[in-house]
PDB file of N, CA, C and O in Angstrom:
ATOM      1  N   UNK A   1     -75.699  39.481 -30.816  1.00  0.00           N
ATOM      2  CA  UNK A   1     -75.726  38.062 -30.543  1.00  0.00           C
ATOM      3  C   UNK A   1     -75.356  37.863 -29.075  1.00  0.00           C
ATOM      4  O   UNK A   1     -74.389  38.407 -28.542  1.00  0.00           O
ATOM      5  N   UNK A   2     -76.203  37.041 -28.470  1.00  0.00           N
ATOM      6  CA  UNK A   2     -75.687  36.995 -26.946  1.00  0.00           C
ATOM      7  C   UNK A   2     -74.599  35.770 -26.207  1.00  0.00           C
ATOM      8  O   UNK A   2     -74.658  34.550 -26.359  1.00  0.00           O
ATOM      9  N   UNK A   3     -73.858  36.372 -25.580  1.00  0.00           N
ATOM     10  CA  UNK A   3     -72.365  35.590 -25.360  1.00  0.00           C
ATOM     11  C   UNK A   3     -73.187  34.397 -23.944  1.00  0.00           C
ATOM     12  O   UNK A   3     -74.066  34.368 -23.084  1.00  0.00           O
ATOM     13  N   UNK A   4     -71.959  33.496 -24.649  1.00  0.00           N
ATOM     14  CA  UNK A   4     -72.274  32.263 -23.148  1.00  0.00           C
ATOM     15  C   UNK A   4     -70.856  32.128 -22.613  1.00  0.00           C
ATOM     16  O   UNK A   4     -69.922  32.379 -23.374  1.00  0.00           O
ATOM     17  N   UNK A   5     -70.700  31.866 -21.745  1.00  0.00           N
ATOM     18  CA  UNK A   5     -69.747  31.736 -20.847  1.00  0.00           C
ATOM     19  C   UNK A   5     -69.095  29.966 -21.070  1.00  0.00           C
ATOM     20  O   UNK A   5     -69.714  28.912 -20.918  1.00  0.00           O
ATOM     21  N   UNK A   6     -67.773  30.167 -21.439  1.00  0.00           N
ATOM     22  CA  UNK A   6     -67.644  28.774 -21.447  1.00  0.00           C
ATOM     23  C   UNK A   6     -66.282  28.643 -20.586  1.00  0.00           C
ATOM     24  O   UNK A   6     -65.498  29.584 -20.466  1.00  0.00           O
ATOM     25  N   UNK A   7     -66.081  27.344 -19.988  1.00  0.00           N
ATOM     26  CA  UNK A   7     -65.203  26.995 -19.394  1.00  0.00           C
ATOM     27  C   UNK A   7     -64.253  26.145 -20.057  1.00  0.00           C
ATOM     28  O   UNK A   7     -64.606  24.980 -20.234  1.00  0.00           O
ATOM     29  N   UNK A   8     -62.439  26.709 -20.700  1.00  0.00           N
ATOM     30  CA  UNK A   8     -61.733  25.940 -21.153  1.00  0.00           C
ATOM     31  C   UNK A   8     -60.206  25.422 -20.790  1.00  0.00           C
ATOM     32  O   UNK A   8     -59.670  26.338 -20.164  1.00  0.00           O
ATOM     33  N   UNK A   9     -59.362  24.388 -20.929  1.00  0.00           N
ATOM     34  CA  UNK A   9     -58.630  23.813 -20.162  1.00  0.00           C
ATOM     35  C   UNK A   9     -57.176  24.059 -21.146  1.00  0.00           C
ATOM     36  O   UNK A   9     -56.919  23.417 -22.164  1.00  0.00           O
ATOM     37  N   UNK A  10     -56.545  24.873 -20.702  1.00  0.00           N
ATOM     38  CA  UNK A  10     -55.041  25.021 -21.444  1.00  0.00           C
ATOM     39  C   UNK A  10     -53.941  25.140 -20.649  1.00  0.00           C
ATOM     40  O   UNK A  10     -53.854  25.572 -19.499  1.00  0.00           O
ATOM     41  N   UNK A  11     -52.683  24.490 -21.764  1.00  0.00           N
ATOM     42  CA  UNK A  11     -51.763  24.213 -21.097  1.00  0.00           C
ATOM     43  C   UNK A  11     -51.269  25.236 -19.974  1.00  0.00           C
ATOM     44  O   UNK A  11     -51.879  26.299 -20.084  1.00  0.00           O
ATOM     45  N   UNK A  12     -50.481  25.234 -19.081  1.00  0.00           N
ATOM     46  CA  UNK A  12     -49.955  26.701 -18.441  1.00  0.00           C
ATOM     47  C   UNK A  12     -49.600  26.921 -19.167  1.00  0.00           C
ATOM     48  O   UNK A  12     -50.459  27.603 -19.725  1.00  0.00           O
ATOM     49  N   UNK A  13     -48.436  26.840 -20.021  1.00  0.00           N
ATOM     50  CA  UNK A  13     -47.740  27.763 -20.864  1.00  0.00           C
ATOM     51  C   UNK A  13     -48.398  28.609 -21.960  1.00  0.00           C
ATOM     52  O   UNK A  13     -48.025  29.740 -22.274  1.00  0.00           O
ATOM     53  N   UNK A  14     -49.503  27.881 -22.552  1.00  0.00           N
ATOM     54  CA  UNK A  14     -50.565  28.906 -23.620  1.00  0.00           C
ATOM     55  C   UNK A  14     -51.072  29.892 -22.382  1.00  0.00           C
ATOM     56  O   UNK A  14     -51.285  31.053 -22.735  1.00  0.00           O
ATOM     57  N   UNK A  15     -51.301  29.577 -20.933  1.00  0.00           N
ATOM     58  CA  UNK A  15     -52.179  30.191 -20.311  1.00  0.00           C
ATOM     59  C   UNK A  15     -50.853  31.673 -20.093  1.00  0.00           C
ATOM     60  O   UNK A  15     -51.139  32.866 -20.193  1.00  0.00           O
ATOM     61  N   UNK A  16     -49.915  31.291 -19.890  1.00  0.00           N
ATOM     62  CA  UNK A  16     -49.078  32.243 -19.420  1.00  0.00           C
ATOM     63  C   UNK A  16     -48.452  33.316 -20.809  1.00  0.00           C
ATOM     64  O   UNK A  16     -47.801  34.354 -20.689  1.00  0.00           O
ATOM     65  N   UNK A  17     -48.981  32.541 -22.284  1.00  0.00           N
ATOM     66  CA  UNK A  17     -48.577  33.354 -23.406  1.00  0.00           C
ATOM     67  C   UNK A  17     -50.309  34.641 -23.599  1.00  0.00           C
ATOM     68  O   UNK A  17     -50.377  35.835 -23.889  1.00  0.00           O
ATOM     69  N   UNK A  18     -51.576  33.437 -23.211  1.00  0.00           N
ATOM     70  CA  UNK A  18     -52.437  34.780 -23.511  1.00  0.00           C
ATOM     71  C   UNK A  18     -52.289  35.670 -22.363  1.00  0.00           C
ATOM     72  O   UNK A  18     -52.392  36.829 -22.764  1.00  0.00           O
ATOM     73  N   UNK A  19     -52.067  35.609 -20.952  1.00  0.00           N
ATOM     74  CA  UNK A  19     -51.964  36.865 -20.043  1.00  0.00           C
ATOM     75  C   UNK A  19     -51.026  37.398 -20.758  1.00  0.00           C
ATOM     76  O   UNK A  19     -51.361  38.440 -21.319  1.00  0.00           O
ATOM     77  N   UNK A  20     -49.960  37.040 -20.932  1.00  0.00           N
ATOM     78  CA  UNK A  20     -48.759  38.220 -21.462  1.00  0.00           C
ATOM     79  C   UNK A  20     -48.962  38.805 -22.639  1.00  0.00           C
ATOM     80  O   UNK A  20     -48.468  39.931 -22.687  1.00  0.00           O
ATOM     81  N   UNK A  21     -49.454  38.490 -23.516  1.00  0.00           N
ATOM     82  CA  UNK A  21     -50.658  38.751 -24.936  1.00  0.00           C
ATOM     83  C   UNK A  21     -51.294  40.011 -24.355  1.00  0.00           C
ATOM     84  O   UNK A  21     -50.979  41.200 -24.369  1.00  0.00           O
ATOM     85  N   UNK A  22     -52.174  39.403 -23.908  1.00  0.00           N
ATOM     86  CA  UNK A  22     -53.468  40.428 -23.098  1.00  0.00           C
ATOM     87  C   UNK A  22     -53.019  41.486 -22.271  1.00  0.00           C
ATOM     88  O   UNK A  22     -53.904  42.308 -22.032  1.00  0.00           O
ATOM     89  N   UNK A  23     -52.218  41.654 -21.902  1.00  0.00           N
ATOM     90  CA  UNK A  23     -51.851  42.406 -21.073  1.00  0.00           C
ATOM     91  C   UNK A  23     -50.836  43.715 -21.997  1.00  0.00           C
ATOM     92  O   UNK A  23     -50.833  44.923 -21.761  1.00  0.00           O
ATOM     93  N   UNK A  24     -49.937  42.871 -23.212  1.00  0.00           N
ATOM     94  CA  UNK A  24     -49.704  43.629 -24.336  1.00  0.00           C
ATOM     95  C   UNK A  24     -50.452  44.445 -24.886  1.00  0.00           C
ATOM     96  O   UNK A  24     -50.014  45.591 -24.788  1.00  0.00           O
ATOM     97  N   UNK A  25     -51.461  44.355 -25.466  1.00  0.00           N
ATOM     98  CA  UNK A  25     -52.661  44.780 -25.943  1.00  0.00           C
ATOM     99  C   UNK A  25     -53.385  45.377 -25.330  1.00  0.00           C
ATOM    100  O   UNK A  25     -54.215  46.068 -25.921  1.00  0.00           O
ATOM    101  N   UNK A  26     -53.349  45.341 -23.908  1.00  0.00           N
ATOM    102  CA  UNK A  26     -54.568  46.240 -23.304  1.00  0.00           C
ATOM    103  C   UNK A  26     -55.683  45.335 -23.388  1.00  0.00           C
ATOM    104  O   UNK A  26     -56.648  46.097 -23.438  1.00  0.00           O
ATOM    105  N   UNK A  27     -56.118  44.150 -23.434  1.00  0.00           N
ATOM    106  CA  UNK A  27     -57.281  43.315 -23.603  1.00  0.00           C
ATOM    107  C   UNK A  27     -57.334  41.976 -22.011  1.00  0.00           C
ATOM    108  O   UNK A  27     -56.585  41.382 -21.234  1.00  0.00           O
ATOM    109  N   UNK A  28     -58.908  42.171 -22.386  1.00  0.00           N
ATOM    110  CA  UNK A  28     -58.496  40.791 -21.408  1.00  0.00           C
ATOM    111  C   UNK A  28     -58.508  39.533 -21.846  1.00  0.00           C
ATOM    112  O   UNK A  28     -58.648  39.449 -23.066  1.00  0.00           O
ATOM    113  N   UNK A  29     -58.415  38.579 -21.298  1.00  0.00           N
ATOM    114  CA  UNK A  29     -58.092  37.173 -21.762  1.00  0.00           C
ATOM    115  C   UNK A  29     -59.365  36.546 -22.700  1.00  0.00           C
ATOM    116  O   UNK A  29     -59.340  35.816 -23.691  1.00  0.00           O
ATOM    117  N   UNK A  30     -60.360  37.086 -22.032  1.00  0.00           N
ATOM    118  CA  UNK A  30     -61.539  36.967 -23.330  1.00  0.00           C
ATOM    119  C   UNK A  30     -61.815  37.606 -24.864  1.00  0.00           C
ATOM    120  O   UNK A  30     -62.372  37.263 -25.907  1.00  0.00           O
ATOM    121  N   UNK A  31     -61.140  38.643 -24.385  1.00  0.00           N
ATOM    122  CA  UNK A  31     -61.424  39.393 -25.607  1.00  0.00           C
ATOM    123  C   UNK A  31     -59.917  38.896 -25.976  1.00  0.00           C
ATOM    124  O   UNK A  31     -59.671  39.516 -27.010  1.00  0.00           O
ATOM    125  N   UNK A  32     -59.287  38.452 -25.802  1.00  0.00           N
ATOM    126  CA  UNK A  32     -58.177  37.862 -26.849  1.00  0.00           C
ATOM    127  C   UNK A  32     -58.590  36.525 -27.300  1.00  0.00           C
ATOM    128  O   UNK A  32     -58.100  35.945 -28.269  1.00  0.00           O
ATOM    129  N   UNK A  33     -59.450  36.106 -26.598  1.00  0.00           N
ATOM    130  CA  UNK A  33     -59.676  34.003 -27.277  1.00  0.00           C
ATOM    131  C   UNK A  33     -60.498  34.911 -28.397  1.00  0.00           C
ATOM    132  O   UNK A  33     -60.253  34.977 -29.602  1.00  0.00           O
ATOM    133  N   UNK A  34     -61.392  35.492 -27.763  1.00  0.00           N
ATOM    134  CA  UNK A  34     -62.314  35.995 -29.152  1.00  0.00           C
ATOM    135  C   UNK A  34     -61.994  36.425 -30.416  1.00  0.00           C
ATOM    136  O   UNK A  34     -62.645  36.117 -31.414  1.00  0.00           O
ATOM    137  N   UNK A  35     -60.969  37.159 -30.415  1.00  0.00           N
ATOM    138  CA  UNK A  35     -59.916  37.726 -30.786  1.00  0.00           C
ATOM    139  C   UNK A  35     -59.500  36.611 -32.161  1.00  0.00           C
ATOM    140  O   UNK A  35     -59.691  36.685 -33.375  1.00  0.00           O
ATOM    141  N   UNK A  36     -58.825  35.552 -31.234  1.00  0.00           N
ATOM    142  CA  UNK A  36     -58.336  34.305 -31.521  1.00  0.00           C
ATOM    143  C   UNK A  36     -58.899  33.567 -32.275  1.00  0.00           C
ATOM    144  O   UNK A  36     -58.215  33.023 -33.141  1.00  0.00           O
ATOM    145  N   UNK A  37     -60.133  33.333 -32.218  1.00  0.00           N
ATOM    146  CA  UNK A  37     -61.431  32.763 -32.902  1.00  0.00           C
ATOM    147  C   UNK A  37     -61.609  33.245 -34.140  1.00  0.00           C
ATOM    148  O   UNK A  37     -61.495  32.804 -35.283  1.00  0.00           O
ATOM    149  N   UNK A  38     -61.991  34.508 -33.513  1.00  0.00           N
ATOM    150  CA  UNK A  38     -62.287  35.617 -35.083  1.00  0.00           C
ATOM    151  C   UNK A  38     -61.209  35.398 -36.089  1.00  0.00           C
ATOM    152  O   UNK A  38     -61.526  35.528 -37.271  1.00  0.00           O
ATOM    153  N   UNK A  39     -60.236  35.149 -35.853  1.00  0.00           N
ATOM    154  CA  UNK A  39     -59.056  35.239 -37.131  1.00  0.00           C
ATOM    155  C   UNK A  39     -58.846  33.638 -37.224  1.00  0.00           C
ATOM    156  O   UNK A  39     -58.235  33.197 -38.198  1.00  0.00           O
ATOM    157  N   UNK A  40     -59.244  32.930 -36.428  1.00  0.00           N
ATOM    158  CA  UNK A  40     -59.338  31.280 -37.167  1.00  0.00           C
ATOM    159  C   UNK A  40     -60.309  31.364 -37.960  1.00  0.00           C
ATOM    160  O   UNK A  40     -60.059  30.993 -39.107  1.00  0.00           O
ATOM    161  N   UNK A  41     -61.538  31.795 -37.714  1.00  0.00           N
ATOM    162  CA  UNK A  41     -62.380  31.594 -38.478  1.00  0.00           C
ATOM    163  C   UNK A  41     -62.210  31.882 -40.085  1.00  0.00           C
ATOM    164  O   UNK A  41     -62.383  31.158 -41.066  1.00  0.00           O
ATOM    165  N   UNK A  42     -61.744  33.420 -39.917  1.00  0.00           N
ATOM    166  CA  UNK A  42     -61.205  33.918 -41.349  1.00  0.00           C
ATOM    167  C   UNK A  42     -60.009  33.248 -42.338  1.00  0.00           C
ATOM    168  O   UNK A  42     -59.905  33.331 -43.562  1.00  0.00           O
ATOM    169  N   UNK A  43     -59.063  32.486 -41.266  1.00  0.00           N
ATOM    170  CA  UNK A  43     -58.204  31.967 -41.748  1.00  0.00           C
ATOM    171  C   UNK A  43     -58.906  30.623 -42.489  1.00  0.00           C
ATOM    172  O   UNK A  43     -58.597  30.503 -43.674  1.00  0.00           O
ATOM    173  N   UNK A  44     -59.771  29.645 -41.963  1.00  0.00           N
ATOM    174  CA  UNK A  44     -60.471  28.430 -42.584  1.00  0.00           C
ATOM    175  C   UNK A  44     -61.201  29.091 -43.778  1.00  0.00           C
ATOM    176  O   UNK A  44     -61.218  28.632 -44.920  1.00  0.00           O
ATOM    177  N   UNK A  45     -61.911  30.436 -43.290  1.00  0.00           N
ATOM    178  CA  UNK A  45     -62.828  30.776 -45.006  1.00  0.00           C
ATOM    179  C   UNK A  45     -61.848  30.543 -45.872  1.00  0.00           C
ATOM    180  O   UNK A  45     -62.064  30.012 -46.962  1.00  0.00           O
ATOM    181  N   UNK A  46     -60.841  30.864 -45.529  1.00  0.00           N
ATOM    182  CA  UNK A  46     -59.394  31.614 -46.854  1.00  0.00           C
ATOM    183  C   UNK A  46     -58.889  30.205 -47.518  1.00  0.00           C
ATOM    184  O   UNK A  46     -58.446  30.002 -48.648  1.00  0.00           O
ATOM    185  N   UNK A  47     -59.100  29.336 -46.473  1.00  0.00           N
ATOM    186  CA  UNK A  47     -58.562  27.725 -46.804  1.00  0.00           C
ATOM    187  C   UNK A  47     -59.495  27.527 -47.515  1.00  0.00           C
ATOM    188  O   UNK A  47     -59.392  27.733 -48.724  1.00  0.00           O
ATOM    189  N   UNK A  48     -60.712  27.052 -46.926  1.00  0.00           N
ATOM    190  CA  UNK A  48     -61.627  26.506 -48.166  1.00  0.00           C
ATOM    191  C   UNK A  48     -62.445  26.800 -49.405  1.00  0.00           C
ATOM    192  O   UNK A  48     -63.120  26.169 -50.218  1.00  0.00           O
ATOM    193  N   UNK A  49     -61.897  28.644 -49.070  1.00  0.00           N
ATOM    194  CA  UNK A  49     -61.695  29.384 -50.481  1.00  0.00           C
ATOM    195  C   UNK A  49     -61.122  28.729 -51.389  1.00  0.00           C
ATOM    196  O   UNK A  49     -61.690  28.300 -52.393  1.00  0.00           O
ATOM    197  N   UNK A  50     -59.236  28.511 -50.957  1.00  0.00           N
ATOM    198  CA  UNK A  50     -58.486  28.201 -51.748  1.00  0.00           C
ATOM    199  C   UNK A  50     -58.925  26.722 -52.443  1.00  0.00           C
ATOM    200  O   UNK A  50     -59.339  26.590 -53.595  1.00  0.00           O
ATOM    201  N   UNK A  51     -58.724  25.604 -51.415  1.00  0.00           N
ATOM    202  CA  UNK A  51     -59.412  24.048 -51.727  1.00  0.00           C
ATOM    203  C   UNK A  51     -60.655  24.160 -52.892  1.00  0.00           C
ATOM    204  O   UNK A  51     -60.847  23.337 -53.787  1.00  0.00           O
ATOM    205  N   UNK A  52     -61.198  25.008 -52.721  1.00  0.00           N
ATOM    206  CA  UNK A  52     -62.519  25.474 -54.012  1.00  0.00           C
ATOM    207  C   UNK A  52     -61.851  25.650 -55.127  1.00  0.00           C
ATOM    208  O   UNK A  52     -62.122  24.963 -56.112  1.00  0.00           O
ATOM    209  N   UNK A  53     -61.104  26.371 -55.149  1.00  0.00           N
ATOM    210  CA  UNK A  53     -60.541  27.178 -56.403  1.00  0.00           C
ATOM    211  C   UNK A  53     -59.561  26.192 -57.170  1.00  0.00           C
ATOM    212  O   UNK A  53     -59.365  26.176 -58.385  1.00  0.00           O
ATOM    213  N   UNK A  54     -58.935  25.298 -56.122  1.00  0.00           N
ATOM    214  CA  UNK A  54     -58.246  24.536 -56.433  1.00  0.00           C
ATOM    215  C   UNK A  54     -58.756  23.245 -56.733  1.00  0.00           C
ATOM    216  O   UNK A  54     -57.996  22.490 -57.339  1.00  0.00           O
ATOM    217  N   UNK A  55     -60.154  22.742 -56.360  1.00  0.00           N
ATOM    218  CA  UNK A  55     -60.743  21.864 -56.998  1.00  0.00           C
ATOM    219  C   UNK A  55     -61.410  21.489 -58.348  1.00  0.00           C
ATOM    220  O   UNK A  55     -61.655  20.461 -58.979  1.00  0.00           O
ATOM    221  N   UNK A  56     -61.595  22.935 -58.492  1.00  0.00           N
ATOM    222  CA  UNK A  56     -62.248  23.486 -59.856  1.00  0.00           C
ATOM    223  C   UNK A  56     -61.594  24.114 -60.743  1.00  0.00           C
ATOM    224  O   UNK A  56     -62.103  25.017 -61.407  1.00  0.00           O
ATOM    225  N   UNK A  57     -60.701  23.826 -60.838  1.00  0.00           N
ATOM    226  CA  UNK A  57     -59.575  24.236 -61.321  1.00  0.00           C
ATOM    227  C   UNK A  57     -59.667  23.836 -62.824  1.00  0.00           C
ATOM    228  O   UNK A  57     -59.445  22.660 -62.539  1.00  0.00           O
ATOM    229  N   UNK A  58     -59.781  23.805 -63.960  1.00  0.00           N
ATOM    230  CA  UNK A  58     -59.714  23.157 -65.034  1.00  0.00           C
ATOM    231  C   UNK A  58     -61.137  22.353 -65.967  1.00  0.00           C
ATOM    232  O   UNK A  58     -61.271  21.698 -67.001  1.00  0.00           O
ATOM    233  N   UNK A  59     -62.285  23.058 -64.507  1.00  0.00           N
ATOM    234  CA  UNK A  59     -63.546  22.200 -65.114  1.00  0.00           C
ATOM    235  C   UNK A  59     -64.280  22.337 -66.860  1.00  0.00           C
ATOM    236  O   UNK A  59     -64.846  21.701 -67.749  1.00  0.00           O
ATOM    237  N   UNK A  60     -63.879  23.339 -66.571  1.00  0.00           N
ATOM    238  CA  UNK A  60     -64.791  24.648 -67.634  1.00  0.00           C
ATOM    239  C   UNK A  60     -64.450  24.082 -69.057  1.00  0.00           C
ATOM    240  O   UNK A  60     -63.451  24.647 -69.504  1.00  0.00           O
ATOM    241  N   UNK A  61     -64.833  23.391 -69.680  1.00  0.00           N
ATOM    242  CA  UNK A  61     -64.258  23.138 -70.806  1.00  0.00           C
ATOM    243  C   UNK A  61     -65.018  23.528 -72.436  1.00  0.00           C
ATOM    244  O   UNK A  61     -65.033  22.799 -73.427  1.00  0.00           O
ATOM    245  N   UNK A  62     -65.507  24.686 -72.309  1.00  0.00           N
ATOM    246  CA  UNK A  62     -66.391  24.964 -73.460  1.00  0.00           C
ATOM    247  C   UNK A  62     -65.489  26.127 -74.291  1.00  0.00           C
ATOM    248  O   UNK A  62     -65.817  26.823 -75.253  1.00  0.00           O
ATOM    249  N   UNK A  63     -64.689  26.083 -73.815  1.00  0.00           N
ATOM    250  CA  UNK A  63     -63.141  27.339 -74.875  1.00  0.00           C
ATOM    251  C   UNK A  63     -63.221  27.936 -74.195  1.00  0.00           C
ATOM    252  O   UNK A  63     -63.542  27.493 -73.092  1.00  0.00           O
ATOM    253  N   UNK A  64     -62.981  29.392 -74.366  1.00  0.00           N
ATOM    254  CA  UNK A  64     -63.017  30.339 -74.001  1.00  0.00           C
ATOM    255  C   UNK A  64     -64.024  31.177 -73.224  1.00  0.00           C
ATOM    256  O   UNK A  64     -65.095  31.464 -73.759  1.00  0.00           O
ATOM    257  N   UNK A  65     -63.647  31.715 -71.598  1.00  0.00           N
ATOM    258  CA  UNK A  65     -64.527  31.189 -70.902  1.00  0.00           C
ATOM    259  C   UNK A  65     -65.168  33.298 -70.330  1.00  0.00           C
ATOM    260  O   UNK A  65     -66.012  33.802 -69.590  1.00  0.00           O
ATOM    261  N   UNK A  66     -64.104  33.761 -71.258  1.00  0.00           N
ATOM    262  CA  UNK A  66     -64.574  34.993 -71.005  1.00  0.00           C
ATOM    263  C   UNK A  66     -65.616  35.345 -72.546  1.00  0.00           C
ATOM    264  O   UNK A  66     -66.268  36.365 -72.322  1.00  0.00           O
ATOM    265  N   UNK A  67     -65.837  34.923 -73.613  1.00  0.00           N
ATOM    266  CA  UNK A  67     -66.049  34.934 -74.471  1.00  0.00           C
ATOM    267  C   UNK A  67     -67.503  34.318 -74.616  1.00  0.00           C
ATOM    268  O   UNK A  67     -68.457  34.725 -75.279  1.00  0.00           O
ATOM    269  N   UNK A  68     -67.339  32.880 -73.545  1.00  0.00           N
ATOM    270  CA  UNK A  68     -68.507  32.965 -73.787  1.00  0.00           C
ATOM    271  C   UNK A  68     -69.731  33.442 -72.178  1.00  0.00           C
ATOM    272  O   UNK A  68     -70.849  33.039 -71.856  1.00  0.00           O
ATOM    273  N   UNK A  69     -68.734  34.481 -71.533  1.00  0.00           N
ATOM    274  CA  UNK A  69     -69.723  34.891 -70.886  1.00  0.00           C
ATOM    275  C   UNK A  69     -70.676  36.199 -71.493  1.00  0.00           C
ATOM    276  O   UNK A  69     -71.874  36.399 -71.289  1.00  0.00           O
ATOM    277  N   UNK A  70     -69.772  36.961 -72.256  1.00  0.00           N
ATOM    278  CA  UNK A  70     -69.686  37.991 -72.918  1.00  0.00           C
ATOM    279  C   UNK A  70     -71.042  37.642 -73.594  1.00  0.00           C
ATOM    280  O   UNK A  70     -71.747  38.603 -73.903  1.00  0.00           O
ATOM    281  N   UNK A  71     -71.521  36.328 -73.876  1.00  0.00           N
ATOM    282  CA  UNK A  71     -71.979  36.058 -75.193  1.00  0.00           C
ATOM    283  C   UNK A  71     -73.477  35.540 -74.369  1.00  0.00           C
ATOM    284  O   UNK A  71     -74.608  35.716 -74.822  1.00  0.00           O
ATOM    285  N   UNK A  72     -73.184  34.958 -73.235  1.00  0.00           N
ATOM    286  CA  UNK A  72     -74.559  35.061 -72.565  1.00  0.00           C
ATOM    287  C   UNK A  72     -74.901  36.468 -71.525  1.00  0.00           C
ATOM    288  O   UNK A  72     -76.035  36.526 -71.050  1.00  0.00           O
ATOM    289  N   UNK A  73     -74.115  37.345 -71.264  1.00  0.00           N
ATOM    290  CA  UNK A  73     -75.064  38.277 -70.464  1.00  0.00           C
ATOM    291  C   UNK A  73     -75.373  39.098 -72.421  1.00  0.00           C
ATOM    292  O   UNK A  73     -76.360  39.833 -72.452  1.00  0.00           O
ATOM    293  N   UNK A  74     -74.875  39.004 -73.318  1.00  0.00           N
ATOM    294  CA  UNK A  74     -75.233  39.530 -74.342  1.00  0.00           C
ATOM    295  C   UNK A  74     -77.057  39.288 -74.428  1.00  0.00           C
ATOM    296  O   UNK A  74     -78.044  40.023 -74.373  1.00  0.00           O
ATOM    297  N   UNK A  75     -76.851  38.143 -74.557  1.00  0.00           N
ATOM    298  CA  UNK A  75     -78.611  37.065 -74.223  1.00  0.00           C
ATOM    299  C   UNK A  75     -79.573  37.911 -73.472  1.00  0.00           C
ATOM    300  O   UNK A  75     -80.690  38.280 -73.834  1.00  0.00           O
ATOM    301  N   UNK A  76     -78.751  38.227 -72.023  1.00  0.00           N
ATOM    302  CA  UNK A  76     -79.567  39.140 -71.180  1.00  0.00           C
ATOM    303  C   UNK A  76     -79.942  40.575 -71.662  1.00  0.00           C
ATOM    304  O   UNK A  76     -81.057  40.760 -71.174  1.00  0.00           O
ATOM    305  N   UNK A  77     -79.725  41.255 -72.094  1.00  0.00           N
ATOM    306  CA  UNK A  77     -79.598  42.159 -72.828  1.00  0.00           C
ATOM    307  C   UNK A  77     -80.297  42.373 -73.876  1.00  0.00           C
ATOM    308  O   UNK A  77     -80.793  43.494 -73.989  1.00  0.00           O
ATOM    309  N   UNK A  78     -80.588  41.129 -75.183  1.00  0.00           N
ATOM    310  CA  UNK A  78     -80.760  41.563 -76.249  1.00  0.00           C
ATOM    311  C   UNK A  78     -80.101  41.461 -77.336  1.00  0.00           C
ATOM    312  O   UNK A  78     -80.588  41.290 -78.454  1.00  0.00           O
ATOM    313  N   UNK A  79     -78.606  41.594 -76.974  1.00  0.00           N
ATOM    314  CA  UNK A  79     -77.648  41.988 -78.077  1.00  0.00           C
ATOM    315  C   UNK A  79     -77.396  41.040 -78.217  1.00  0.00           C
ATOM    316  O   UNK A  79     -77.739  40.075 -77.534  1.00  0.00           O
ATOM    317  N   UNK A  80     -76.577  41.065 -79.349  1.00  0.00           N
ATOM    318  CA  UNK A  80     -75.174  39.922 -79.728  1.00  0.00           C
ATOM    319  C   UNK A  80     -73.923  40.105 -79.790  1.00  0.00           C
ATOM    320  O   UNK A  80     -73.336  41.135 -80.120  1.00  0.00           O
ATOM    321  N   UNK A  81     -73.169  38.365 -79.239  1.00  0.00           N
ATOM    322  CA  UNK A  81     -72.251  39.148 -79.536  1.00  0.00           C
ATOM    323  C   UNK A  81     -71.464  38.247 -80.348  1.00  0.00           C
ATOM    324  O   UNK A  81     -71.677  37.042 -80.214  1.00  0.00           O
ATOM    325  N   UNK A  82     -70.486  38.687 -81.266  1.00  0.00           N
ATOM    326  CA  UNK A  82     -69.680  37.605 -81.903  1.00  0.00           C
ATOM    327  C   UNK A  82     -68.343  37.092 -81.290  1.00  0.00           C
ATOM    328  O   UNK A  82     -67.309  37.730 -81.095  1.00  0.00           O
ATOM    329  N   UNK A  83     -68.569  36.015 -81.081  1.00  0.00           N
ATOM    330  CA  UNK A  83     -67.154  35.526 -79.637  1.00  0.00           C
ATOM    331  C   UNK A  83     -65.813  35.449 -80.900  1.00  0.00           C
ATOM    332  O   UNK A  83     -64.701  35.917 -80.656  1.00  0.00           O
ATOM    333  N   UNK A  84     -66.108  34.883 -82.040  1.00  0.00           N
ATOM    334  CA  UNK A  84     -65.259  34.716 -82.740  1.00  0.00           C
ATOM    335  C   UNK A  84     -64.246  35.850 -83.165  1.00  0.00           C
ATOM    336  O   UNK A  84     -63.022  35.738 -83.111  1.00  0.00           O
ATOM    337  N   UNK A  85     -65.195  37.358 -83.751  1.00  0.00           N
ATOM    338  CA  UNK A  85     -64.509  38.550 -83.748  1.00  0.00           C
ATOM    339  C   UNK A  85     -64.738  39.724 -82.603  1.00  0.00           C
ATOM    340  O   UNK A  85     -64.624  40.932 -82.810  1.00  0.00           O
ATOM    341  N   UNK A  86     -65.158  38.966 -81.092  1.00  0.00           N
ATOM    342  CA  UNK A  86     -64.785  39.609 -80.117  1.00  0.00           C
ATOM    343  C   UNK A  86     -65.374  41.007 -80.232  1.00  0.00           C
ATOM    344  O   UNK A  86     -64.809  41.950 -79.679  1.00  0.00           O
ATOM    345  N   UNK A  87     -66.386  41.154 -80.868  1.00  0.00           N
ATOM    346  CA  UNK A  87     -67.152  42.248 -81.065  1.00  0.00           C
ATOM    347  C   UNK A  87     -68.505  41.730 -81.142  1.00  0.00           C
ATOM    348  O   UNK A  87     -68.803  40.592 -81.502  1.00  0.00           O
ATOM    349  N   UNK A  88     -69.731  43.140 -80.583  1.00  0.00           N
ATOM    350  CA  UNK A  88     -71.040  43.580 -80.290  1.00  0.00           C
ATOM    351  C   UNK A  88     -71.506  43.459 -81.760  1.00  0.00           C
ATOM    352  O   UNK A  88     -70.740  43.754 -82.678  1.00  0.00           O
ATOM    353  N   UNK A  89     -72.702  43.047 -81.967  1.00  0.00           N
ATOM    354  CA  UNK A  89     -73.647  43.362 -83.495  1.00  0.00           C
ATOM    355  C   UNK A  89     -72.671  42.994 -84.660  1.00  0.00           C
ATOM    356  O   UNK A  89     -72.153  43.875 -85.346  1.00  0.00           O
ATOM    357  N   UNK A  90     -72.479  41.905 -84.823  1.00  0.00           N
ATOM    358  CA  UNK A  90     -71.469  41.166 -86.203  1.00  0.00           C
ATOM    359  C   UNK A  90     -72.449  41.497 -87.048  1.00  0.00           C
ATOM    360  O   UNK A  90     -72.346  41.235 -88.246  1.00  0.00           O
TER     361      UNK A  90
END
């Protein structure tokens, strides 16, 4: 993917925490925003992972929800299955 050059405006003091950052690390100030980016980014997936999980939380309301998956890839397949005694070919 090809990089663009952007021009951005931070406080001195962030400016004086990524040189001392960067300079920790062995990196330069770009490859630390990038750096920086890359793990915001991952950090928001992880959020609106969670907000998902947590929205949907309780939707499912047909019983038992391993039972009746069991019972449709059964469908896929061919087989049957009995959700009630949790066993293949009743």
């Amino acid at each position: 993917m090809p990089s663009t050059r952007t021009l951005i405006t931070l406080p001195a003091e962030d400016k004086r925490w990524l040189i001392d950052y960067s300079r920790t690390h062995g990196i330069s100030l770009a490859e630390a925003v990038r750096r920086g980016i890359h793990n915001l980014k991952l950090s928001e997936r992880q959020n609106l992972y969670a907000a998902l999980i947590k929205r949907t939380r309780g939707l499912w309301q047909k019983g038992d929800e391993l039972k009746y998956q069991k019972k449709i890839r059964a469908e896929w397949n061919g087989a049957l299955f009995c959700g009630s005694s949790n066993q293949w070919f009743c």
